[in-house]
C-alpha positions in Angstrom: -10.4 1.2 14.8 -6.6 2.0 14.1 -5.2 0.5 11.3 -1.2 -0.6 11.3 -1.1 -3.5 9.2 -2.0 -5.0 6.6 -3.5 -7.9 8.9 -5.8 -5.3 10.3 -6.8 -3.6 7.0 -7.9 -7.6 6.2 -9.7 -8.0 9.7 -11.2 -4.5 9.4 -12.8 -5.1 5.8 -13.6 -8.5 6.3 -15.9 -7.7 9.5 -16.8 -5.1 7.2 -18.2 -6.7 4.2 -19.3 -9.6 6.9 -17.0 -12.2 5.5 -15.4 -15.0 7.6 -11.3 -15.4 7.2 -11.9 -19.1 7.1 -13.9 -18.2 4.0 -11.0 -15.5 3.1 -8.6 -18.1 3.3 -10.3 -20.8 1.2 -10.7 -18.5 -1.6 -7.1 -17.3 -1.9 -6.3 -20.7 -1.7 -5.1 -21.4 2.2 -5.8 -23.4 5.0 -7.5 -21.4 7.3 -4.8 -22.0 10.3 -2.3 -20.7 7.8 -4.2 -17.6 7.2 -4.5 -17.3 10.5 -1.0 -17.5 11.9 0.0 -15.1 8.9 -2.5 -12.4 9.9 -1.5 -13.0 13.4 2.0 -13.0 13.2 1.5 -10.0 10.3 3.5 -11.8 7.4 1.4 -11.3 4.8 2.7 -11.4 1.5 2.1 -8.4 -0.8 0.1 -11.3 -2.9 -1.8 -12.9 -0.4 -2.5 -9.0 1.1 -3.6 -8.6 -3.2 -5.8 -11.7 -3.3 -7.7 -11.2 0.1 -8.6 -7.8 -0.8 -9.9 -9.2 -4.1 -12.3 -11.3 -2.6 -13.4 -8.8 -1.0 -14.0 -6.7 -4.1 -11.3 -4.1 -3.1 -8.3 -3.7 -5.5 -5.1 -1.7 -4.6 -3.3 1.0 -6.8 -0.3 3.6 -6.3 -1.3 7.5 -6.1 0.7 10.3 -6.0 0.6 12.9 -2.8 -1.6 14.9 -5.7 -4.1 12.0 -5.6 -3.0 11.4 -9.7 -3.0 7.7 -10.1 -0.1 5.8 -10.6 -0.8 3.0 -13.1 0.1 -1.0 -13.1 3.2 -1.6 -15.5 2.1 -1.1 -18.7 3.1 -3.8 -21.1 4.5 -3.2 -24.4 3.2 -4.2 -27.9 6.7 -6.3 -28.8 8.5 -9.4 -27.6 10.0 -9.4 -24.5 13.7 -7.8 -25.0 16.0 -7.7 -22.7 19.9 -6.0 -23.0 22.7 -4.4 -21.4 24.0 -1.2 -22.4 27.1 0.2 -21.1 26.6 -1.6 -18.3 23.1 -0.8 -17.4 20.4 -4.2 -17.9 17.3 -2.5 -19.5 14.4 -5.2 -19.9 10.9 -4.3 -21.3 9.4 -6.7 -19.3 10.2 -4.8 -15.9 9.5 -1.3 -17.5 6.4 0.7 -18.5 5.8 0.8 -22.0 5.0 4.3 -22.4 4.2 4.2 -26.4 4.7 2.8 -29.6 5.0 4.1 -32.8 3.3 2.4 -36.2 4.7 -0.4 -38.5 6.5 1.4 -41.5 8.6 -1.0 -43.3 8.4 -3.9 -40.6 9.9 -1.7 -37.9 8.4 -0.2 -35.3 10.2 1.4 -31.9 8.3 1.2 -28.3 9.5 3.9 -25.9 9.8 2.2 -22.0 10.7 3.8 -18.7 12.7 1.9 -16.1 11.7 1.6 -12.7 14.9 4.1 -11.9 13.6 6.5 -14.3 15.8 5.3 -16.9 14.2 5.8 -20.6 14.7 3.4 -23.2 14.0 2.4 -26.8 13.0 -1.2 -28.2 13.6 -1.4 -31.9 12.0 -4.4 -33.4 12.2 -5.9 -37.0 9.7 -8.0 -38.0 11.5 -9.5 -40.9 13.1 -13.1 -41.1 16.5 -13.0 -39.3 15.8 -9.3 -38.4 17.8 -8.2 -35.2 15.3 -6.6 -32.2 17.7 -3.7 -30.2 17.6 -1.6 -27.2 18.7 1.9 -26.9 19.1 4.2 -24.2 17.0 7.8 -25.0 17.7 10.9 -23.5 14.2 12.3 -21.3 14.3 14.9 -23.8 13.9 12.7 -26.5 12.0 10.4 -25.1 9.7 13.5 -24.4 9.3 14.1 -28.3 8.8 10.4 -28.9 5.5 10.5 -26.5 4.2 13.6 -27.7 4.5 12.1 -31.3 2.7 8.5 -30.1 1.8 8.6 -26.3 -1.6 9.0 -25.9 -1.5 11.6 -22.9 -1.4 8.9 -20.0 1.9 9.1 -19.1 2.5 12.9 -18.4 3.3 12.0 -14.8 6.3 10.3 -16.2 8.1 13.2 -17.5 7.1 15.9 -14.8 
């Protein structure tokens, strides 16, 4: 069977693992014409693509040409913070927390990559009225940051 969409991937593992889309559809929370006229029209969304697959017991995730495995956004250990330097918007939320270093005096300083490749510091002071920052890091830097605190996960990231 060639494969082009994502509507056939869904057809082709559903007939596979012997699963009706009504079924599909009802699980992921759709009407079953709905799911229908999306897989048959090919509009999927990236999240209803996500949710069938699932069901199914089949999960998606990024690889390099090298096969290495890309991971989901890794979430930080601080607050969400979010701020523009020199004209650039860095938030933690949309970037990969790539370490963290300990707690010494109530501080502590998470090291995040961008999704344009972009690294970045978030300061955070866990005192009252203490001000949380964000600061731009140079890849060398940010380099000698991880090999200080990363734990070896995130090599990818600085190749």
């Amino acid at each position: 069977m060639k494969i082009d969409s994502s509507a056939d991937v869904i057809r082709h593992l559903a007939k596979r693992e012997n699963k009706k889309l009504k079924e599909i559809a009802q699980n992921i929370g759709q009407s079953s014409s709905n799911f229908s006229n999306k897989l048959k029209n090919n509009n999927l969304t990236a999240q209803d693509f996500i949710k069938a697959l699932g069901y199914m017991g089949y999960s998606i995730y990024l690889a390099k040409n090298d096969k290495q495995v890309i991971p989901e956004i890794r979430k930080g250990i601080g607050d969400p913070l979010k701020g523009m330097v020199e004209g650039v918007m860095y938030d933690t939320v949309k970037s990969d927390a790539v370490c963290h270093t300990e707690c010494i005096y109530g501080m502590h300083v998470e090291l995040y990559r961008d999704a344009e490749g972009r690294f970045f510091v978030a300061e955070y002071a866990e005192w009252c009225n203490g001000k949380n920052n964000i600061s731009p890091i140079a890849k060398k830097d940010a380099y000698r940051l991880y090999k200080a605190y990363g734990d070896g996960s995130c090599d990818y990231m600085f190749e």
